[in-house]
N, C-alpha and C positions, 0 to 999 in steps of 0.2 A: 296797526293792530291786526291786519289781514292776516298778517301771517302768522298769527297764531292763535288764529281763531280752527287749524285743525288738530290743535294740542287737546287731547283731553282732561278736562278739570275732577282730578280723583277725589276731591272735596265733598264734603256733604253734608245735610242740614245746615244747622248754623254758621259754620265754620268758611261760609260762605261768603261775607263781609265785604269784602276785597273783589271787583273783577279780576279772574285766573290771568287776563291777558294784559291786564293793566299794571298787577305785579311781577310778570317777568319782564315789561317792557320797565318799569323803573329799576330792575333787579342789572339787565344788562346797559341801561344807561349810565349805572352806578359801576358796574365794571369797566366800561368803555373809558370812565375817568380816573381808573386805575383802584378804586375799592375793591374789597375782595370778602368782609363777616357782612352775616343777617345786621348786626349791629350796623356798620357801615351804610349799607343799605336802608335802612332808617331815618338813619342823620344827612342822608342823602334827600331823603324822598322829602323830610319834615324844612331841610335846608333849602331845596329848590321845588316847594309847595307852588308858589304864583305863578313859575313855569312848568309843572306839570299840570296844572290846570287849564291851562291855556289848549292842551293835546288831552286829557282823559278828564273822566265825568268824576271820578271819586270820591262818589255817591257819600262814603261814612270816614273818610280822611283819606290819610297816608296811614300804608298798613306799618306793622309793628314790626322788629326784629323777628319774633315768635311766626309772624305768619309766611314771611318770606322763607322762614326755617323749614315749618310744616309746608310750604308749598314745596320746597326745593326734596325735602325727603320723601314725597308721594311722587316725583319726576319717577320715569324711568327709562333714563333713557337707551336708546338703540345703540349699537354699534354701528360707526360708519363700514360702508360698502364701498370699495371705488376699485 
């Protein structure tokens, strides 16, 4: 979770729900096993609930398709440099 604790979380008020770091880490666990929709990411997260709990607090569930959407559309991300 360290490392993406210096992502900034563009969320605000309620919209809130979800730890920012805890949804990109199930976001890239679910890609790592070859998913690739919000939807995907969902059935991932709700599918393998008792082992994400085991690594993150999530506090109000497993987030929704909807929220991994809005998190993924307030990213911005950089260009690589090398």
């Amino acid at each position: 979770m360290e490392a993406f604790e210096t992502l900034v979380d563009l969320r605000y008020g309620r919209s809130k729900r979800h730890y920012f770091g805890e949804v990109l880490f199930i976001a890239l666990a679910a890609m790592t096993c070859g998913l690739e929709g919000f939807g995907d990411f969902e059935r991932f997260a709700k599918f393998k609930q008792e082992w994400l709990r085991k690594h993150l607090k999530l506090p109000n569930g497993t987030p929704s398709g909807d929220t991994f959407r809005r998190i993924a559309i307030r990213l911005r991300p950089r260009p690589c440099r090398g």
